[in-house]
C-alpha atoms as a printed R data frame, in Angstrom:
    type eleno elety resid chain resno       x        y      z
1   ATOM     1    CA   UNK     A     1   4.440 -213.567 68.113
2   ATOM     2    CA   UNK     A     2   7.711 -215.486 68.628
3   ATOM     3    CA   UNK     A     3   8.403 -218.014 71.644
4   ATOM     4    CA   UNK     A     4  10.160 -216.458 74.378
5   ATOM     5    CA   UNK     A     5  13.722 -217.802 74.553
6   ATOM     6    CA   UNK     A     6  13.861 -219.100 78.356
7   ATOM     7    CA   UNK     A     7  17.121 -219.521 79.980
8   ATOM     8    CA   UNK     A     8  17.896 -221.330 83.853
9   ATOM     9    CA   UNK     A     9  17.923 -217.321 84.912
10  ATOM    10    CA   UNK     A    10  14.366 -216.224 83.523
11  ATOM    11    CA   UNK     A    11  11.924 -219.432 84.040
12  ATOM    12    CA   UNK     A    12  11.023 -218.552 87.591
13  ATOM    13    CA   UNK     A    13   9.556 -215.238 86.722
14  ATOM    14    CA   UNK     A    14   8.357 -216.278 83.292
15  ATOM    15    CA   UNK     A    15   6.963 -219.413 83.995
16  ATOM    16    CA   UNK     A    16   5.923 -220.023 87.622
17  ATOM    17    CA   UNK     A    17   5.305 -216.425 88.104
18  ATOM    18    CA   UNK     A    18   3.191 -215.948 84.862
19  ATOM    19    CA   UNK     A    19  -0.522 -215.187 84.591
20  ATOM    20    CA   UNK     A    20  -0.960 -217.097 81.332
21  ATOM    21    CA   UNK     A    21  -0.812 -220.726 81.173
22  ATOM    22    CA   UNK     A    22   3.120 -221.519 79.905
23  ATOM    23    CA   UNK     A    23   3.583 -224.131 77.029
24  ATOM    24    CA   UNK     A    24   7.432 -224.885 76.918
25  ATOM    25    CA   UNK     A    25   9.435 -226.625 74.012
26  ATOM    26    CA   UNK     A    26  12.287 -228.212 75.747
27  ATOM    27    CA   UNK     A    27  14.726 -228.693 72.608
28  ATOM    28    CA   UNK     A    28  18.395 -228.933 71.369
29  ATOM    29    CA   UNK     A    29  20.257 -227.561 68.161
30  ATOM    30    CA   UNK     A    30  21.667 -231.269 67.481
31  ATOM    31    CA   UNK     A    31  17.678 -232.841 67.918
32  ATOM    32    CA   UNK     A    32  16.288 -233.930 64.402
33  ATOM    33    CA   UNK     A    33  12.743 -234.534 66.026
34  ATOM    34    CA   UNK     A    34  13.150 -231.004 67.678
35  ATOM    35    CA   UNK     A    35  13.617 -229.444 64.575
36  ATOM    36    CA   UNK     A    36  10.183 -231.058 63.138
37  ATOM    37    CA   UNK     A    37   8.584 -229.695 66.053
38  ATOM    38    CA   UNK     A    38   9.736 -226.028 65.947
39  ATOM    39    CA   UNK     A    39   7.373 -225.208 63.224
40  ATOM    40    CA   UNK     A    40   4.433 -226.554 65.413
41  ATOM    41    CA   UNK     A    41   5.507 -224.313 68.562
42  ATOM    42    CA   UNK     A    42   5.841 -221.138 66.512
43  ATOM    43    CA   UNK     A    43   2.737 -221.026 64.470
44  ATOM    44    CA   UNK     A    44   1.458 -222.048 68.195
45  ATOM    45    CA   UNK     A    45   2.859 -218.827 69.392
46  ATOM    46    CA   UNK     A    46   0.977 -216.974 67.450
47  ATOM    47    CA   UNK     A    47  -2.774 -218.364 67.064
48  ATOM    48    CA   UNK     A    48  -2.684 -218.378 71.243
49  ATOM    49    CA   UNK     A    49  -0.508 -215.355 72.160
50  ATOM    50    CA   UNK     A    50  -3.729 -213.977 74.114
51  ATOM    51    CA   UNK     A    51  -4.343 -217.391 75.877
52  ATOM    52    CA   UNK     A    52  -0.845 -218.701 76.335
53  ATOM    53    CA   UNK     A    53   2.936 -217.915 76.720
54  ATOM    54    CA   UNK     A    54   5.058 -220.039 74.271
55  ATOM    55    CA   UNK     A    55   8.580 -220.650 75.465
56  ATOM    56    CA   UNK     A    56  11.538 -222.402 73.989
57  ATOM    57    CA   UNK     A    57  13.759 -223.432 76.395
58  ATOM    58    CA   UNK     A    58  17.736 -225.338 75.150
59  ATOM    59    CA   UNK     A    59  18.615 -228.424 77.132
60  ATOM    60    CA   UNK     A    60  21.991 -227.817 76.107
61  ATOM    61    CA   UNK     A    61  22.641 -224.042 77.408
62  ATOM    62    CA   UNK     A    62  20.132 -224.248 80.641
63  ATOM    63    CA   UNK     A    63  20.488 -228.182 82.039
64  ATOM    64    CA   UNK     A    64  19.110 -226.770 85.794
65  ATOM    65    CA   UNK     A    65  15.909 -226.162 84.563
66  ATOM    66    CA   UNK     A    66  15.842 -229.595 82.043
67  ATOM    67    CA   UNK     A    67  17.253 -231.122 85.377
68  ATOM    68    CA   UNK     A    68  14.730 -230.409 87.468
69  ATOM    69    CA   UNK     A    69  11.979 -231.441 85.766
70  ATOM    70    CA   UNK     A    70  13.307 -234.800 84.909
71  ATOM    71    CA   UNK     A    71  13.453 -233.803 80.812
72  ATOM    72    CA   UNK     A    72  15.453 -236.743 79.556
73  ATOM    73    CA   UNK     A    73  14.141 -237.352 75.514
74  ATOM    74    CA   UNK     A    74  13.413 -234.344 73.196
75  ATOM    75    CA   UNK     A    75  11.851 -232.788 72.141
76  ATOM    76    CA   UNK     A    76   9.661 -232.760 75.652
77  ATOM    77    CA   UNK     A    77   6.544 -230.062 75.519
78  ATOM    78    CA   UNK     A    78   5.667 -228.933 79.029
79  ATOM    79    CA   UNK     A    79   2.466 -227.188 79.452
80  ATOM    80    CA   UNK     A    80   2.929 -225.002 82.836
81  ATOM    81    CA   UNK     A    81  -0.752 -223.502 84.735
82  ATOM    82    CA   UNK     A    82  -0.176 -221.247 87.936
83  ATOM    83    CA   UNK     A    83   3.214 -222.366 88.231
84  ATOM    84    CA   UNK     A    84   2.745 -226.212 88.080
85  ATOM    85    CA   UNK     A    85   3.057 -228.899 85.512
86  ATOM    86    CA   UNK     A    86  -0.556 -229.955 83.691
87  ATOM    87    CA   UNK     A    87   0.300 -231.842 80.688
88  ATOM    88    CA   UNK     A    88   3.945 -233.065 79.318
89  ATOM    89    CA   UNK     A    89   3.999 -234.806 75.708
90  ATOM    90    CA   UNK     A    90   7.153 -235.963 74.509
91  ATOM    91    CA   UNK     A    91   8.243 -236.438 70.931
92  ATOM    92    CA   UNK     A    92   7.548 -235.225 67.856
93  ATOM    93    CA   UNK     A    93   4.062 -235.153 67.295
94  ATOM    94    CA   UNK     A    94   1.147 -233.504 65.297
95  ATOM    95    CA   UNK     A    95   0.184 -230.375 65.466
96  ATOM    96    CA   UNK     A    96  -3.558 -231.736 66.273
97  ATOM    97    CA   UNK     A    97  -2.185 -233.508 69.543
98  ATOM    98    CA   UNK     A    98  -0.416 -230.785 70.698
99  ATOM    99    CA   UNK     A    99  -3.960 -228.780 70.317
100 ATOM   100    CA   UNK     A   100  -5.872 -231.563 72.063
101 ATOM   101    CA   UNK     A   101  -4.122 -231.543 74.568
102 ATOM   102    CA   UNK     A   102  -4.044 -227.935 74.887
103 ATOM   103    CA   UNK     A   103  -7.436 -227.072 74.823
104 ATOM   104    CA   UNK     A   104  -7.902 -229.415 77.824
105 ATOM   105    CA   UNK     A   105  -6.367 -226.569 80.007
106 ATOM   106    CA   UNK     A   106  -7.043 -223.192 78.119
107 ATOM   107    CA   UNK     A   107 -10.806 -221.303 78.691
């Protein structure tokens, strides 16, 4: 599975709206440290796509969204459950974090 590519226009029903817990890569085509984590996110996408949506959202194109929850360094991963904000790490980090903190919130 691939990351869903959100836009201002979709995140409401994709992410508040979604069953599954919602782990978002808030990115740019310009970010250095985004592109380091963009490998991490995909293979994410596809060893959880039962227990979690992967998104990919671009600061750039959709600044509402990166606006309203106060995204201001990226890459930013936001981990969404029942419509609501659980976990947030920012930077480029290892794969292993982002699973830590991951399996905090997944059953």
């Amino acid at each position: 599975m691939k990351p869903i590519e959100l836009t201002d226009n979709s995140f409401d029903t994709e992410v508040l709206k979604s069953p599954l817990p919602v782990l978002i890569d808030f990115w740019a085509i310009w970010c250095g440290p985004c592109r380091m984590v963009s490998p991490i996110v995909e293979e994410l996408a596809g060893e959880y796509n039962v227990k979690l949506k992967v998104a990919k959202l671009d600061v750039d194109s959709n600044q509402a969204i990166a606006m309203r929850y106060g995204i201001r360094s990226i890459p930013t991963l936001l981990l969404f459950k029942n419509g609501a904000v659980v976990e947030q790490i920012i930077g480029a980090v290892p794969k292993r974090v982002i699973v830590d903190k991951l399996s905090r919130h997944l059953s």
